[in-house]
C-alpha positions as CSV (number, residue, x, y, z in Angstrom):
1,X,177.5,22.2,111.6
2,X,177.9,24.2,108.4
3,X,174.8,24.8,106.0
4,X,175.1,25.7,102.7
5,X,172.3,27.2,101.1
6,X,171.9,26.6,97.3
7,X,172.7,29.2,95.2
8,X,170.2,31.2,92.8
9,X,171.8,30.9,89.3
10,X,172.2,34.4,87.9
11,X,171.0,33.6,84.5
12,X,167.4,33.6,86.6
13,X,167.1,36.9,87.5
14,X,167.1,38.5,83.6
15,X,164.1,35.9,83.0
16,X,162.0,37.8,86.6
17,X,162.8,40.6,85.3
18,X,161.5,39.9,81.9
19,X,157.9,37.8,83.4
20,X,157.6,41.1,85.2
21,X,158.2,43.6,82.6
22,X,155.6,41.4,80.6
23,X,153.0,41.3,83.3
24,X,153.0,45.0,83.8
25,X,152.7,45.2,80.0
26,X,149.4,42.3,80.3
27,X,148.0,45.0,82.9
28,X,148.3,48.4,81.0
29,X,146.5,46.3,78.0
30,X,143.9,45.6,80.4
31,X,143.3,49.0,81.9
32,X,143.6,50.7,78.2
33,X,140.8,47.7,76.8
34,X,138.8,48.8,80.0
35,X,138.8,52.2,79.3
36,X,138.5,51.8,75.3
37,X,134.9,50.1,76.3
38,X,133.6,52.4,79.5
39,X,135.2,55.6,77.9
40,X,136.1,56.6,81.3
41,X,139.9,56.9,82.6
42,X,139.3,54.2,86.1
43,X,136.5,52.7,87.6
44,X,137.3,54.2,90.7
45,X,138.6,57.3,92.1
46,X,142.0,55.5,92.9
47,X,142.5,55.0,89.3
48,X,142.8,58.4,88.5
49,X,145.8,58.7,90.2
50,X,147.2,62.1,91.3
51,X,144.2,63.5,89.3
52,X,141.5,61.9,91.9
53,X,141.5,65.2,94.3
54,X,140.6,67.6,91.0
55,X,138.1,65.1,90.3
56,X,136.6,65.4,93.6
57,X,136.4,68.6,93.9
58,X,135.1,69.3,90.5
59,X,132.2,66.9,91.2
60,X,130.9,68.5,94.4
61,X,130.9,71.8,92.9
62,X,129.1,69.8,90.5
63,X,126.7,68.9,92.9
64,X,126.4,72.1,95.1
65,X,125.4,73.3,91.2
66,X,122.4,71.2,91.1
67,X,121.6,72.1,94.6
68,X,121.4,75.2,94.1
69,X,119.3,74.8,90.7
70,X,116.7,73.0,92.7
71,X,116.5,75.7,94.5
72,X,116.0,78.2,92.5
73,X,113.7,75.6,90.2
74,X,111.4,75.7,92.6
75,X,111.2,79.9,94.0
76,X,111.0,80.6,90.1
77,X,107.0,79.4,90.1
78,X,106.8,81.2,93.9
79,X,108.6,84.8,92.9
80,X,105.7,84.5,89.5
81,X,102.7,83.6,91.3
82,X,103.7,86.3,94.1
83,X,104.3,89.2,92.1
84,X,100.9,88.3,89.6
85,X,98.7,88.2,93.2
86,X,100.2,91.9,94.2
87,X,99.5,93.0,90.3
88,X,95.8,92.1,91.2
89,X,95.3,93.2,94.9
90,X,97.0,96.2,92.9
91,X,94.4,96.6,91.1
92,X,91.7,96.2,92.9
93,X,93.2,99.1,95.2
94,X,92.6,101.2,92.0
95,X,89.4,100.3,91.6
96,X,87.9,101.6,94.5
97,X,89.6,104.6,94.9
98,X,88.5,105.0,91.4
99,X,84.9,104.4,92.9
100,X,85.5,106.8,95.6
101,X,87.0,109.5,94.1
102,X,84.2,109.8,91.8
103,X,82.0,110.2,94.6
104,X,79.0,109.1,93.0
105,X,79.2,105.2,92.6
106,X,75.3,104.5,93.1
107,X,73.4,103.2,96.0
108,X,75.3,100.4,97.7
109,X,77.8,100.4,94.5
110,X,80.7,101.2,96.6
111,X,79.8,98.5,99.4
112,X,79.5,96.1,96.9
113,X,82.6,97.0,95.0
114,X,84.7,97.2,98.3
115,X,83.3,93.7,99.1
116,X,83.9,92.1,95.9
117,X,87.5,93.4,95.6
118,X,88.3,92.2,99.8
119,X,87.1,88.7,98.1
120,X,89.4,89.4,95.7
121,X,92.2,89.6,97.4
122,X,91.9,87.8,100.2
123,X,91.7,84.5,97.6
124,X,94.6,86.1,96.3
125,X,96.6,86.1,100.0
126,X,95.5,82.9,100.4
127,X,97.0,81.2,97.3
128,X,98.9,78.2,97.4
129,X,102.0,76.1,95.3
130,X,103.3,73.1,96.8
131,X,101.0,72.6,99.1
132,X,102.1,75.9,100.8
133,X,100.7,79.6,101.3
134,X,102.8,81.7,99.7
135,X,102.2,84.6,101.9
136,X,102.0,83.3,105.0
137,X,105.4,83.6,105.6
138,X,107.2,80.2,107.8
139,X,103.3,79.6,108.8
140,X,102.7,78.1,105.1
141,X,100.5,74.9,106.3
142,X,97.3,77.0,106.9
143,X,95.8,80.2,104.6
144,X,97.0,82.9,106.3
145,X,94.2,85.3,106.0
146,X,90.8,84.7,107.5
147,X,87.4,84.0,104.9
148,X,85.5,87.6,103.8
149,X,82.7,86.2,105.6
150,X,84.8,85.3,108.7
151,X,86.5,88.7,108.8
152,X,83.4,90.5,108.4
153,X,80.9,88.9,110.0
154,X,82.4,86.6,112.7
155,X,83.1,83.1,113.3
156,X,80.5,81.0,114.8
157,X,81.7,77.4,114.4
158,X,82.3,77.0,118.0
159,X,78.7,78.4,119.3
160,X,80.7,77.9,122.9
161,X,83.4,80.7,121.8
162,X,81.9,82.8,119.1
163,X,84.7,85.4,117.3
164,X,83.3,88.9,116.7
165,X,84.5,90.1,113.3
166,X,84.9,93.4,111.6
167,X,81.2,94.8,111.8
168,X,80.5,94.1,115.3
169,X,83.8,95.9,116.6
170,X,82.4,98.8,114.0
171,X,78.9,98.9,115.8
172,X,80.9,99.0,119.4
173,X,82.5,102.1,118.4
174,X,80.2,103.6,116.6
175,X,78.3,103.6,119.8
176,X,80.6,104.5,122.1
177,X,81.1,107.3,120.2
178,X,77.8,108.4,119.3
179,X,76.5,108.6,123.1
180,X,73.2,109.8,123.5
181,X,73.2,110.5,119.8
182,X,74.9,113.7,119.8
183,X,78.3,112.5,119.8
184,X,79.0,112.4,123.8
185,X,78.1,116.2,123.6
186,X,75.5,117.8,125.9
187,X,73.1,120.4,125.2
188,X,71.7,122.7,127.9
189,X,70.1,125.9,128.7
190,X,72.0,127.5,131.2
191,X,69.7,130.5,130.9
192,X,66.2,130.9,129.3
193,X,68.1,132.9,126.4
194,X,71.8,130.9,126.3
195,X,72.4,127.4,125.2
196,X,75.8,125.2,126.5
197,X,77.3,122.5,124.8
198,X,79.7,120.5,126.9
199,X,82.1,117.8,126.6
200,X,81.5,114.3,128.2
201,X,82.5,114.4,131.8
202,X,84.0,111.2,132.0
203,X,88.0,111.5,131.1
204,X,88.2,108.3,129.7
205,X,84.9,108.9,127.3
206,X,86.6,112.2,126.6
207,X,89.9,110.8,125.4
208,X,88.5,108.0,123.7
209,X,84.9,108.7,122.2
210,X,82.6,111.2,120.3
211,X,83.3,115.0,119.7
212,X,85.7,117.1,121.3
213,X,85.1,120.9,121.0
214,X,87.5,122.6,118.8
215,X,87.6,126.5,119.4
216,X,85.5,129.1,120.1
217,X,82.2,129.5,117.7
218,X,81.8,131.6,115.2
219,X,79.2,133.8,114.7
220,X,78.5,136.1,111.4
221,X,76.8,139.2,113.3
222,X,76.6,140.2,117.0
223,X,73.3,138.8,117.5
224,X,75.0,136.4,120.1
225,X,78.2,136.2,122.1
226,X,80.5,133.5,122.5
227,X,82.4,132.1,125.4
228,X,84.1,129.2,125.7
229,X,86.3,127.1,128.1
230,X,88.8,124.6,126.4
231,X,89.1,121.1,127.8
232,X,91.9,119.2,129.1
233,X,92.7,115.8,129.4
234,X,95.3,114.1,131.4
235,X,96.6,111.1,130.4
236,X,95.8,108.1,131.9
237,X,98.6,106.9,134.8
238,X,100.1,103.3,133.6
239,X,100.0,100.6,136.4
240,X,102.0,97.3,136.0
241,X,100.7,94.2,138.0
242,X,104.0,92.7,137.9
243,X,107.4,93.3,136.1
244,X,107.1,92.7,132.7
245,X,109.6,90.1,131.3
246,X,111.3,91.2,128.1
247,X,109.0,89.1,125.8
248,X,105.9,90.2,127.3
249,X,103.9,92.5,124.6
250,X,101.0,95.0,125.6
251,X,99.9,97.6,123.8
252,X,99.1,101.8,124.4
253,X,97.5,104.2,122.6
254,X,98.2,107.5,123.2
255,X,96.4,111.4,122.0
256,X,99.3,113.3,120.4
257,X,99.1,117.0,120.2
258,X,97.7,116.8,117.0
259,X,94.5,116.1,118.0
260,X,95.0,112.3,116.3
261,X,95.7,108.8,118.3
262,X,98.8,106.7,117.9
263,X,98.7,102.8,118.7
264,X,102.6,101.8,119.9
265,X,102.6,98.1,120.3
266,X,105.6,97.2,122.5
267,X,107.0,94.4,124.9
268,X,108.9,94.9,127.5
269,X,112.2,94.5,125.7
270,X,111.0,98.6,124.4
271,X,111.5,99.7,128.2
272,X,114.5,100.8,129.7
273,X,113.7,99.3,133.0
274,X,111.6,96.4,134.0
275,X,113.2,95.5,137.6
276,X,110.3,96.2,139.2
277,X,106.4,97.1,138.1
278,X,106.8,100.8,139.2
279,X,110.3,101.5,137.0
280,X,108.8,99.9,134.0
281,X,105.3,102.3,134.7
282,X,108.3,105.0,134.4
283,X,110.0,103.5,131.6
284,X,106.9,103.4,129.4
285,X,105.6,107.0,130.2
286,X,109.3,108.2,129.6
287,X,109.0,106.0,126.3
288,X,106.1,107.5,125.0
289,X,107.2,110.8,126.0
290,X,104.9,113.8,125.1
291,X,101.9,111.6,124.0
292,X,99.0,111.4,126.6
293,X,97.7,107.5,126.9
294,X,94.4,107.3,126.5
295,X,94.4,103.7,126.5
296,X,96.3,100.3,127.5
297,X,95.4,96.5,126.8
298,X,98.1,93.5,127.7
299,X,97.4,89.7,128.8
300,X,97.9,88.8,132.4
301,X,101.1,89.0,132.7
302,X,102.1,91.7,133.3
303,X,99.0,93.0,133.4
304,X,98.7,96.8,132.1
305,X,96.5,98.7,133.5
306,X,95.8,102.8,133.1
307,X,93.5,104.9,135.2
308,X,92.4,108.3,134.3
309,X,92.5,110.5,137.6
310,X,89.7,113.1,138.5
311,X,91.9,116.1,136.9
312,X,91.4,117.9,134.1
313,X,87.7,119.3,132.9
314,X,85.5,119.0,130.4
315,X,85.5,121.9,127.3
316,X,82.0,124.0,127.5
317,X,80.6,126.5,124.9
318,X,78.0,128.9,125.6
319,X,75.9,131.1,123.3
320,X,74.4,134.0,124.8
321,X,71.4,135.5,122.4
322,X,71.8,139.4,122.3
323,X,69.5,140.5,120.2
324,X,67.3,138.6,117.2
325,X,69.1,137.7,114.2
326,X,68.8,138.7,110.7
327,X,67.6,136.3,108.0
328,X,70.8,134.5,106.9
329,X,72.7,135.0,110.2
330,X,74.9,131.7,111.0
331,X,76.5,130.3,113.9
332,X,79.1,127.8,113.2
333,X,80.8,125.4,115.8
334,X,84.4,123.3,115.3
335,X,84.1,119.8,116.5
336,X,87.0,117.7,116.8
337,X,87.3,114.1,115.9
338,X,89.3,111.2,117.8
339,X,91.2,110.4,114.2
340,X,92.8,113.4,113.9
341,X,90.2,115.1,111.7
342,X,87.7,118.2,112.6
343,X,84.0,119.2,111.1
344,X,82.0,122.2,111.6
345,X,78.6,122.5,112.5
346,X,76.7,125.5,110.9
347,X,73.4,126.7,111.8
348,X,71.3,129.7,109.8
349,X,69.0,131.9,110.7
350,X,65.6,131.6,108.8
351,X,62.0,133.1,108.9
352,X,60.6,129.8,108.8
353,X,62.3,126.3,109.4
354,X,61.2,122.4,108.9
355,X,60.5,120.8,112.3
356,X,63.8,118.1,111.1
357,X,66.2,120.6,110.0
358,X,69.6,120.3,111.1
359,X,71.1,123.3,109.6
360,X,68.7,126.2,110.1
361,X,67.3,127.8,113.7
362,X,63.8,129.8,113.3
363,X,64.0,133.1,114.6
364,X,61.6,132.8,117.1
365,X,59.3,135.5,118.2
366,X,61.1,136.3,121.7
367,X,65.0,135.9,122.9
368,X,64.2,133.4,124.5
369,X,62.2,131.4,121.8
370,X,65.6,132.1,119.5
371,X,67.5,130.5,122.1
372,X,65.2,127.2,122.5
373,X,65.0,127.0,118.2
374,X,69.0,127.3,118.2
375,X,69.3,124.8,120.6
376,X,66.9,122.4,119.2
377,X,68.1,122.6,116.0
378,X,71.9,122.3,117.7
379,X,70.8,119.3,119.0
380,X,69.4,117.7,115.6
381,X,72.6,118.9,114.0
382,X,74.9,117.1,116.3
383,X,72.3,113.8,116.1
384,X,73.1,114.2,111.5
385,X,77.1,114.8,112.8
386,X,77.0,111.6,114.5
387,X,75.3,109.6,112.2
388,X,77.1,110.9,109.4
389,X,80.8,112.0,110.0
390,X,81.3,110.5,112.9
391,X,80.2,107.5,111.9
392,X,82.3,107.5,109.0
393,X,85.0,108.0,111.7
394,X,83.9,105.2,113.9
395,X,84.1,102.9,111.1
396,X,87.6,103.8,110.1
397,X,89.2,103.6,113.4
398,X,87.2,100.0,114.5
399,X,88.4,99.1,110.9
400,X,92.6,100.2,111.8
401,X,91.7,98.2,115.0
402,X,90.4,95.3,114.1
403,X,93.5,95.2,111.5
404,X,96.1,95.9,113.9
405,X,95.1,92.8,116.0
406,X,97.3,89.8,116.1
407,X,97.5,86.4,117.8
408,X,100.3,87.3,119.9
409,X,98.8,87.2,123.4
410,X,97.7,90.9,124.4
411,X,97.9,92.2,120.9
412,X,94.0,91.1,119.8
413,X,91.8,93.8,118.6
414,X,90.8,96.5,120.6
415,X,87.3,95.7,122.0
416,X,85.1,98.3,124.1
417,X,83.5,97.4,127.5
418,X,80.2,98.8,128.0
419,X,79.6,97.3,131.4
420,X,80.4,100.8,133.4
421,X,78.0,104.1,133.4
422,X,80.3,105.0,130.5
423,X,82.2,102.6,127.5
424,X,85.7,102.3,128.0
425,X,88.3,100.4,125.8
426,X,89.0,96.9,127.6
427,X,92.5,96.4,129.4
428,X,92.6,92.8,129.5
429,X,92.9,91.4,125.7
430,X,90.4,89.8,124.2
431,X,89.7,86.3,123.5
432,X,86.7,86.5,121.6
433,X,87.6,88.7,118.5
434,X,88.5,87.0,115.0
435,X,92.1,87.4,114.7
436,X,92.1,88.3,110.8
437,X,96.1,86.8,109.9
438,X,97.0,83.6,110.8
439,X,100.4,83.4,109.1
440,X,103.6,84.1,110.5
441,X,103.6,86.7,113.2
442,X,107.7,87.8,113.2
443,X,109.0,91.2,113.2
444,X,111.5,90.5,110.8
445,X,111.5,91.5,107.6
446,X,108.6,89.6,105.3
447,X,111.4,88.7,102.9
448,X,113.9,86.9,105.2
449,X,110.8,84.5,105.9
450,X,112.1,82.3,102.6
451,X,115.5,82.6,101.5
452,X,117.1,80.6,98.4
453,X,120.7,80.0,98.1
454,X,121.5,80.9,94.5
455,X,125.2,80.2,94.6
456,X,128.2,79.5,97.4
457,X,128.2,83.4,98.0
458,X,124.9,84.6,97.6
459,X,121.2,84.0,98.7
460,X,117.7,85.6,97.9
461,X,115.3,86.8,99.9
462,X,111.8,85.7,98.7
463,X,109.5,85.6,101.7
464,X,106.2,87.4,101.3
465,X,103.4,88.2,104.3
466,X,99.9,88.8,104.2
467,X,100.2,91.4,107.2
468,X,102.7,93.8,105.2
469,X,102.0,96.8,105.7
470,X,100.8,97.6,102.3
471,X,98.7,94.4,101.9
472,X,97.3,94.9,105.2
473,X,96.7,98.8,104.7
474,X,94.8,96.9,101.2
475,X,92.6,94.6,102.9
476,X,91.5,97.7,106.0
477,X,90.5,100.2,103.3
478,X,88.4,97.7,101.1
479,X,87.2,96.3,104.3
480,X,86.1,99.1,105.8
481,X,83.4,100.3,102.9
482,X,82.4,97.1,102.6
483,X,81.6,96.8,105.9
484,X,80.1,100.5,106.5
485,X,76.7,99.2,104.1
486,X,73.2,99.7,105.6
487,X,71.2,98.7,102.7
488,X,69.3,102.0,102.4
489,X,69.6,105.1,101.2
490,X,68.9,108.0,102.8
491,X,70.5,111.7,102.3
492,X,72.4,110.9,106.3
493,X,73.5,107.9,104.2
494,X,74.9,109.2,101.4
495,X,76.7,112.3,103.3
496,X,78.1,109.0,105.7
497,X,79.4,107.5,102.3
498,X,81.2,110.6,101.4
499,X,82.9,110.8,104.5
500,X,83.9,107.4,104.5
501,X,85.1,107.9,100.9
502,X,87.8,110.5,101.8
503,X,88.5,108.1,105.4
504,X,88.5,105.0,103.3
505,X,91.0,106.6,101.0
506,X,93.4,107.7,103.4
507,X,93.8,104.2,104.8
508,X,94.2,102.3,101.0
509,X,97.7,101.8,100.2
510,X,100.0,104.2,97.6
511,X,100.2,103.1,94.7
512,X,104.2,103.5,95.5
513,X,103.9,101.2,98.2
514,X,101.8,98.3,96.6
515,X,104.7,98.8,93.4
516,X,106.9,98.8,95.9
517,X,106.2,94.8,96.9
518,X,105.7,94.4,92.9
519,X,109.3,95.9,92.2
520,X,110.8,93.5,95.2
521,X,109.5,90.3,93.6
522,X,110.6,91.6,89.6
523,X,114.0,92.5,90.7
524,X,113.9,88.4,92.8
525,X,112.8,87.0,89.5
526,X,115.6,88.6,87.6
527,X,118.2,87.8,89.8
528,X,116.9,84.0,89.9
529,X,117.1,83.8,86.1
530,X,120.3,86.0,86.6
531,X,121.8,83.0,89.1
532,X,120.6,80.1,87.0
533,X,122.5,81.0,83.9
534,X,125.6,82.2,85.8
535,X,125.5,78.3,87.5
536,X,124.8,76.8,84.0
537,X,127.9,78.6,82.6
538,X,130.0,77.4,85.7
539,X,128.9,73.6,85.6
540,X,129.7,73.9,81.8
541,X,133.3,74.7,83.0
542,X,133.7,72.3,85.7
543,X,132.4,69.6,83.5
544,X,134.6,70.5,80.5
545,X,137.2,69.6,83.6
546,X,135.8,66.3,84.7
547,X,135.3,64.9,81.2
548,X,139.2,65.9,81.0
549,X,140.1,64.4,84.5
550,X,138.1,61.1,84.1
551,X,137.1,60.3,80.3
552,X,139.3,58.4,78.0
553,X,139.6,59.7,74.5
554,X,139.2,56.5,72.4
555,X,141.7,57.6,70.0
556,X,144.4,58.3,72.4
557,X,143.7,54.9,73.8
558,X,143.5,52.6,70.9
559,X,147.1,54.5,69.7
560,X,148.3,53.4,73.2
561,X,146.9,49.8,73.3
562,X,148.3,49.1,70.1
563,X,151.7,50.8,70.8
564,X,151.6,48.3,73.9
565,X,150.0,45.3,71.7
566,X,153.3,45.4,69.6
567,X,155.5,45.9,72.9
568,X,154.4,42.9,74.0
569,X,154.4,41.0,71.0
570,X,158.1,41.9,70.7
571,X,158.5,40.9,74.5
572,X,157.2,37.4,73.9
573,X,159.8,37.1,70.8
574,X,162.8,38.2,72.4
575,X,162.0,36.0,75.8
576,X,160.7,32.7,73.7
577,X,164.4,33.5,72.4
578,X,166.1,33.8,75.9
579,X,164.2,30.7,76.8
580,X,166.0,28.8,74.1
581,X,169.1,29.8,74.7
582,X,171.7,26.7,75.7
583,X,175.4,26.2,74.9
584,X,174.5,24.0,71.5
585,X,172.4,26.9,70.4
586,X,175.4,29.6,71.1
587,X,177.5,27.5,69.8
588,X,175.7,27.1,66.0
């Protein structure tokens, strides 16, 4: 069977058509009312039509903007407080060299200055904003530099593992090197009218400790002769109890040629071969090439050992008395120090001497009698050495110890062992020293230790570390006067001060250097402030964008609503028209 389907009339589909074209009108009304009260083009990003992905993408630049103010918000106050805390340590750097090169800062002046100025500056290093230490580089949760008190004098808060501090590893050294009290030098009489001075027989003493002789001595008239047998000293032989692994670190000191010492602080990632313990021996030795070690320290592993063997001798000096000297004759001996320095003993010949002289010799009545006053009055000369330059010395070099010292395991501070006939630096490193920097402990550069991201192409550097070398080189020279004070003062006392003065000044930082941290942190601030008004000129453009992409100008949109408005109204007349329309109506 057939169906027929009724038929749409055609005059319907002109009256759709019209419903339609009026709805669509009803909804532009809508959206333009919408956006006449919000101000904004669509609620969402779909009614921003094609313009939605420039909307996007202007927003997260937007908001990478902001991030990167944040940032930069929060180094500003960092970069400040930094580069005011180097201006101070700065200055109290200047302040004691001030005090030492005037040579004549008072009894105790210079200890005290050097003590209030480490104070100083180690409240300084320790500074905080945010809850973090600013110089303690990624270690920010703790201060990164140890108490004055605690640095100096040791840690005893744990009386089961007390930490030796700056002055005790000072008095090891001091007498290590002082000996017998003539600075590991003996005196003899080879002869009833000759006197010998030697060098220590032990070649680990004699690398390490006390005087060395440094020539031939020098006397003004031929009323003695000279002869005199240099030393040598053989660097210790390196020893490996197992292979290191690249991440082990140990550390060697070797004597250069100069007559100075050089600390190398290595791992074995430094040596070309670590397959087994006798190549990386090799490695290290062709490493430090002509240095001669004089001493090793590492943790177990790998265990670094050195042994000095039974070669080389010990330098001697002998003075054979010829004939009496004149009044005024001298005799003048070059000693060597283990920091690189020398001094010179004189001695002069006078009628009549005090019985605690150290820088005249009676002339006695015999040869012989000469020979017993110049050795006497050798002896009492080496005794004011020791207690005066080398001291000085000793100080300085426990001080650039104690300094170099880290918590990375066998990288503490050198400590001496005095448990054999003669001191020797210990191999194994020690526990029971106060580490002095408890920050960060990398080898990378201090600055990479905070970086801010300033824009999508560029980042800042604005780490800072209390172990730099400058601040560090700051904190070792005020340190080591404030830690040299006895309290008294004597004329052995004041001639130790003036040593130290010119020891202490050699280890205070340039003033090059310390600018050099200052100029780092200016040139950071600048470029933050720099950044931050190149990202507010930026987000000034890419929002001049988004108001364009999403805002609705309410001009623009009350022209359009009512250019619609009068659309529709015209719609509604001509369709209430189409509506009536009938054959009676076409027909009047």
């Amino acid at each position: 069977m057939t169906t027929i389907y009724p038929s749409i009339p055609a005059s319907s589909y002109p009256i759709g058509r019209s419903a339609a074209d009026l709805m669509a009108l009803k909804q532009q009304i809508d959206q333009l009312s919408s956006q006449l009260s919000s101000g904004r083009v669509g609620e969402t990003f779909a009614g921003l039509g094609a313009s939605r992905s420039d909307s996007l993408s202007a927003r997260a630049m937007l908001s990478a903007l902001d991030g990167y103010d944040v940032g930069i918000t929060s180094a500003q106050p960092r970069v400040q407080l930094i580069s005011t805390s180097v201006a101070q340590i700065s200055k109290s750097v200047v302040t004691l060299r001030n005090a030492l090169v005037s040579n004549n800062p008072g009894a105790g002046a210079s200890e005290a200055l050097a003590r209030d100025g480490l104070e100083s500056t180690i409240a300084v290093l320790n500074q905080q904003i945010g809850g973090r230490y600013v110089f303690g580089g990624r270690e920010d949760r703790m201060p990164p530099v140890a108490s004055a008190a605690v640095l100096l004098d040791g840690d005893s808060s744990d009386p089961a593992k007390p930490l030796a501090g700056l002055k005790a590893l000072v008095a090891e050294q001091t007498r290590a090197d002082r000996g017998d009290g003539t600075g590991r030098l003996a005196v003899s009489r080879p002869s009833p009218t000759s006197v010998q001075l030697r060098e220590d027989a032990d070649p680990g003493a004699r690398a390490n400790f006390g005087f060395t002789l440094a020539g031939a001595a020098v006397v003004s008239s031929s009323f003695a002769t000279v002869s005199h047998s240099a030393g040598t000293i053989d660097g210790a032989g390196p020893q490996f109890a197992q292979a290191p692994l690249p991440s082990d670190r140990f550390r060697v000191v070797v004597n250069q040629p100069s007559g100075g010492q050089k600390t190398y602080d290595l791992s074995g990632a430094d040596l070309a071969d670590i397959s087994s313990p006798a190549n990386a021996a090799s490695s290290l030795l062709a490493l430090l090439g002509n240095g001669k070690i004089a001493s090793v320290q590492s943790a177990t592993p790998p265990g670094l050992q050195a042994t000095f063997a039974t070669g080389g001798t010990a330098g001697a000096l002998t003075i054979d008395v010829a004939r009496q000297p004149a009044v005024g004759d001298q005799l003048s001996i070059k000693l060597a120090l283990r920091d690189g320095t020398t001094t010179t003993v004189t001695l002069q010949a006078q009628s009549r001497v005090d019985a605690d002289s150290a820088s005249d010799f009676a002339i006695g009545a015999t040869l012989t009698e000469t020979a017993q006053n110049i050795s006497e009055s050798l002896r009492r000369a080496l005794a004011r050495a020791s207690d005066t330059v080398l001291a000085a010395s000793s100080t300085v070099r426990a001080t650039q110890d104690f300094f170099a010292g880290q918590s990375a395991p066998g990288l503490a501070a050198r400590r001496i062992d005095f448990s054999a006939a003669t001191p020797a630096y210990a191999q194994i490193a020690s526990t029971s020293t106060v580490t002095w920097y408890r920050g960060e402990g990398s080898t990378a550069a201090p600055r990479e230790a905070v970086v801010v991201q300033t824009s999508s192409t560029s980042a800042l550097a604005v780490g800072a570390r209390a172990n730099e070398d400058a601040l560090r080189s700051a904190l070792a020279g005020l340190a080591s006067v404030a830690a040299s004070g006895s309290g008294t003062t004597t004329a052995a006392s004041t001639e130790r001060s003036k040593s130290l003065a010119s020891r202490a000044l050699a280890l205070l930082p340039t003033q090059e250097a310390v600018d050099g941290i200052t100029n780092d942190f200016g040139l950071a601030q600048a470029a933050l402030s720099e950044a931050q008004s190149e990202n507010k000129a930026i987000r000034a453009i890419h929002r001049t964008q988004l108001d364009r992409l999403e805002s609705a100008p309410a001009e623009a949109v009350v022209a359009e609503l009512v250019s619609l408005q009068n659309r529709l109204q015209a719609s509604y007349q001509v369709t209430a028209m189409i509506s009536k329309l009938s054959l009676v109506n076409y027909l009047r």
